[in-house]
N, C-alpha and C positions, 0 to 999 in steps of 0.2 A: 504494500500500500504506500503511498502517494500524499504529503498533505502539504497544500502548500496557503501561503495567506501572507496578503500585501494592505501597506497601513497609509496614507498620505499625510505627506511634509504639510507644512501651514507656513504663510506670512503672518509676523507678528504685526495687524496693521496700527496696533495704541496701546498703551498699556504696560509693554514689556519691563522686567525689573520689579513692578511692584506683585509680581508673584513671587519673589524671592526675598525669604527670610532673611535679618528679622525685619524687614520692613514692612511686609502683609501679617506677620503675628502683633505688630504693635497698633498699624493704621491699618489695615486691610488695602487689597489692591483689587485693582478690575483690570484686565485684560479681553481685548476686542480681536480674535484673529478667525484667520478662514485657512483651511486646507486646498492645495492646488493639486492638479494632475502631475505628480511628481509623487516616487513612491519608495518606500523601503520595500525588500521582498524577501521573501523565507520560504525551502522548500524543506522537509524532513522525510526519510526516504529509512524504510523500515529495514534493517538487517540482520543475519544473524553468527556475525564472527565476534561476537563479543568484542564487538571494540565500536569507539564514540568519537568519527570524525566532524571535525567542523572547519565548515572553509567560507571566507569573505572572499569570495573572488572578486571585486572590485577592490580589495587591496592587497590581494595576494596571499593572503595567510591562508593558512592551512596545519590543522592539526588532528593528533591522533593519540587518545587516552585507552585505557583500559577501563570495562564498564566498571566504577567505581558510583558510589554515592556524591560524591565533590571532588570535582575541578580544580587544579591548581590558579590562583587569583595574581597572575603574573605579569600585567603589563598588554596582554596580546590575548585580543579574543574576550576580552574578560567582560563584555557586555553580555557576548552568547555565553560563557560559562555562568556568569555571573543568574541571568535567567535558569540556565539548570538547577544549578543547587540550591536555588527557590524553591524552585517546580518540586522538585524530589524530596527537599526537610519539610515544605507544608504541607504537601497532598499525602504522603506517605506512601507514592510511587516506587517502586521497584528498579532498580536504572535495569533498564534494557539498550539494547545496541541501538544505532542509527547515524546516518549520514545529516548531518545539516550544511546547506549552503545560502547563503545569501551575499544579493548585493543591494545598494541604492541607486538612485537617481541623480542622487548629489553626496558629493563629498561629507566627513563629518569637517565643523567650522565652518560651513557655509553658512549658517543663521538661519535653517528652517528648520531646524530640530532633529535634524538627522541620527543623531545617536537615542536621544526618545523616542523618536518615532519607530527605529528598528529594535528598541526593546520591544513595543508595542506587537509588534510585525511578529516578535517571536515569542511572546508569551501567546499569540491568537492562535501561531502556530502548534502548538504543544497542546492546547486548550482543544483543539481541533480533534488531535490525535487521539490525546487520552481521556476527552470526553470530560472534560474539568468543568464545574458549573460559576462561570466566573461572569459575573456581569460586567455591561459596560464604567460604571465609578470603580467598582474591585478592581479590575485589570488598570485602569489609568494608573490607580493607587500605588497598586503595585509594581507598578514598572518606575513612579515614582521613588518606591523604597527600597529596588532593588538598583537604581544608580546612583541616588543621590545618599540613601543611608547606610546598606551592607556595601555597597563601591567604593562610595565617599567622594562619588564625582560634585563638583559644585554646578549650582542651576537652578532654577526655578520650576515651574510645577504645570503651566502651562501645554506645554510641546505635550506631554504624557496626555493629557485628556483630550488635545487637538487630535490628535495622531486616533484615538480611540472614537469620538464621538463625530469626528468629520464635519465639514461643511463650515458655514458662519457661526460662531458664538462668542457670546457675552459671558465673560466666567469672571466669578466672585470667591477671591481668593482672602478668609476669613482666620480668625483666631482658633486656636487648639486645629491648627492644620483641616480646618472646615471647607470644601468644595464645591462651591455650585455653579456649574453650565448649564447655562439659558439659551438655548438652540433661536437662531434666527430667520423668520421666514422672508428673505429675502425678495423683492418681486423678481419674475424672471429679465424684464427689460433693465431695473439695476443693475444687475451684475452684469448684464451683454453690455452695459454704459460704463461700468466701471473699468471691464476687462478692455473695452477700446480706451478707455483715459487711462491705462497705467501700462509702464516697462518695465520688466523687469532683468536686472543686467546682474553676472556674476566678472565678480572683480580679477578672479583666478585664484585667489589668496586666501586657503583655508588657514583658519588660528584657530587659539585654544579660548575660549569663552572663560575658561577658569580665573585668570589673572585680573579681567574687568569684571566678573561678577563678585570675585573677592575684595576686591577695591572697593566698589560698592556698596557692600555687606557693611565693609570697615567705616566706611563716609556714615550707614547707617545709626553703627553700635556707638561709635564719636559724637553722633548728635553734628555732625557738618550739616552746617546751617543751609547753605547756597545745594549740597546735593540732596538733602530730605526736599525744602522747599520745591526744587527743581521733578521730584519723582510725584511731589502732590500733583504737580501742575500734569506730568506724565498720566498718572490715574484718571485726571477730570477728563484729560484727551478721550480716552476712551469711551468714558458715556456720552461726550460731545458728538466724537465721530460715530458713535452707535447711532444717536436721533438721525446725525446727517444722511447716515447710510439708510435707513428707515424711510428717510422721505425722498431719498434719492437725487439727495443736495451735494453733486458731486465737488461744486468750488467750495461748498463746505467744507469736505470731507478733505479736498487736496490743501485744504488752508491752514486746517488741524494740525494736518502730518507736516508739514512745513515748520509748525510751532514745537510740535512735541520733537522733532528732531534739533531742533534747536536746544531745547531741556535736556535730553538726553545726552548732548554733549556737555553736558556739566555734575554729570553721574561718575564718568572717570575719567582717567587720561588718555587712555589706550582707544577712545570708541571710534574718535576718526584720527586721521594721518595724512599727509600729502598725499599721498595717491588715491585716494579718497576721496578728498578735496577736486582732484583731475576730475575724475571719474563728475563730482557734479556740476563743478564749472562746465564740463562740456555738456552734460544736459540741460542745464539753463540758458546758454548759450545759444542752444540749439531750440529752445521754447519749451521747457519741461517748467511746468509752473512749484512744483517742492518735488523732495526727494525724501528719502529714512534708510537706514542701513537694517534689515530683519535680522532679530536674535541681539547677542550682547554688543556691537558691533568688531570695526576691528579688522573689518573685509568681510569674505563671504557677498552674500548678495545684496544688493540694491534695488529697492522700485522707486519708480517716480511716479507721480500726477501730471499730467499733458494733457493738453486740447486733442482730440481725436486727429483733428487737422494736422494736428504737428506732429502723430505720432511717428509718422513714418520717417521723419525730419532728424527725433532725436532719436530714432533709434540707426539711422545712418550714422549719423555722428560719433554715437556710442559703439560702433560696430568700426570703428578705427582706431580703440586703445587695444589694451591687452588682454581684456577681457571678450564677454561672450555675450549678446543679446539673448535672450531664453526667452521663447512664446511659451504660453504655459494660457491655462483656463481653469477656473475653482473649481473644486471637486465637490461632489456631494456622498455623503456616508462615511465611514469612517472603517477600521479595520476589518474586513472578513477573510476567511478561511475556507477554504474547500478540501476534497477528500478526491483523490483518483483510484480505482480498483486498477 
């Protein structure tokens, strides 16, 4: 047998940062994002040589255990092991043999959640196989607390329930680690308006999120006056851009993202940098009315807001640095799982 199950990346389009502690356990955060056509993917393929290979073929790794109950937690692979010896100390599974492979759509460091989201992609998958009763918040949860608390990756809590519930939402990131996603019913000629008013460009430059969301954390737990302030005004962005996007007030919505990315460069040091700076001079230049870097920034991806008229304009423009224009369209639903005989 056969099971394979793919989970979709998301743009962080407001909000980002204030789902990460301790800044949503003292103020609470909102975050507004949408999952696009871009995907983490997991296939697990039943064996029976007693042995427990797992391969990232999008970054070359490859390995090979003996059926054990836990995984050595080494640096490499250790999101998929780190999912196993979840899966196996909670459920009280049996380790059996199997093949796992996966890749993504996008690099990890891009700023669409790619390492949450392919946790996501592999607990569906396992959840497929051995028939695990995990609902949609449990699984977010736990792909929550199997990178950011048994890992000890730093990160917010977002990506984990994008990557699961899919599509537009409004999530309320609350005290004692509280969760609520507010699914959005989007009309359908919004989102065919937005997807003509927005670019979205990756810069080529995956980095580690870890260094600015620890900076972050640190501006928080100091009481830094200029980056709290700065993260309240990030939080309002979102339920601002939530009405805009509602009523389908896109120079709203591009007016927002132009202000909250302004805020957000005063969260850390590291979120923009000269080539950054390229990357939006030349879309302004070219009639891109704002811009936002998705995820902690740093590199990784960039969308902009544009006149439809101009899109074509900045995305010529953008399509002569060193990066990569990406067509891309929202997605709707969120992780699922299938079975092959």
């Amino acid at each position: 047998m056969i099971i394979r199950s793919k989970a979709p990346l998301r743009l962080g389009l407001a909000g980002g940062g204030s789902d990460v502690a301790p800044y949503c356990d003292i103020y609470g955060g909102y975050v507004l994002n949408a999952t696009i056509n871009l995907y983490a993917y997991c296939t697990i393929e039943e064996t029976d040589n007693q042995k427990i290979e797992i391969e990232a073929s999008d970054l070359g790794h490859n390995q090979v255990f003996d059926c054990v109950e836990e995984l050595p937690i080494n640096g490499q692979l250790d999101l998929h092991k780190g999912v196993y010896n979840h899966i196996i100390k909670n459920f009280g599974i049996k380790p059996r043999s199997f093949k796992m492979t996966t890749y993504s759509d996008a690099p990890a460091g891009s700023g669409l959640g790619s390492s949450s989201t392919m946790v996501v992609c592999i607990i569906k998958a396992f959840a497929e196989w051995l028939n695990l009763p995990i609902g949609d918040y449990e699984m977010a949860w736990m792909a929550y607390v199997i990178e950011r608390k048994e890992l000890g990756l730093s990160g917010g809590k977002q990506d984990q329930f994008a990557a699961t519930f899919g599509g537009f939402n409004f999530m309320e990131f609350l005290k004692n680690d509280q969760v609520i996603v507010n699914p959005l019913r989007v009309k359908r000629w919004i989102i065919d308006e937005l997807e003509s008013s927005m670019v979205l460009y990756y810069t080529g430059v995956s980095r580690s999120s870890a260094a600015i969301i620890e900076e972050q954390k640190k501006n928080t737990s100091s009481g830094n006056v200029v980056a709290i302030e700065a993260m309240h005004k990030i939080k309002q962005s979102a339920i601002d851009m939530k009405t805009s996007l509602l009523k389908g007030d896109i120079a709203t919505f591009a007016k927002i993202m132009g202000e909250a990315w302004e805020n957000k460069k005063k969260m850390a040091t590291a979120i923009t940098n000269p080539e950054i700076q390229k990357v939006f001079d030349t879309a302004m230049a070219a009639g891109a009315i704002s811009g936002k870097v998705s995820g902690a920034g740093g590199g990784g991806f960039i969308f902009f807001a544009v006149h439809p008229e101009k899109k074509h304009h900045v995305m010529e423009a953008l399509s002569h640095l060193d990066g990569d224009v990406c067509r891309f369209q929202f997605s709707e639903g969120g992780t699922h799982g299938w079975k092959i005989y």
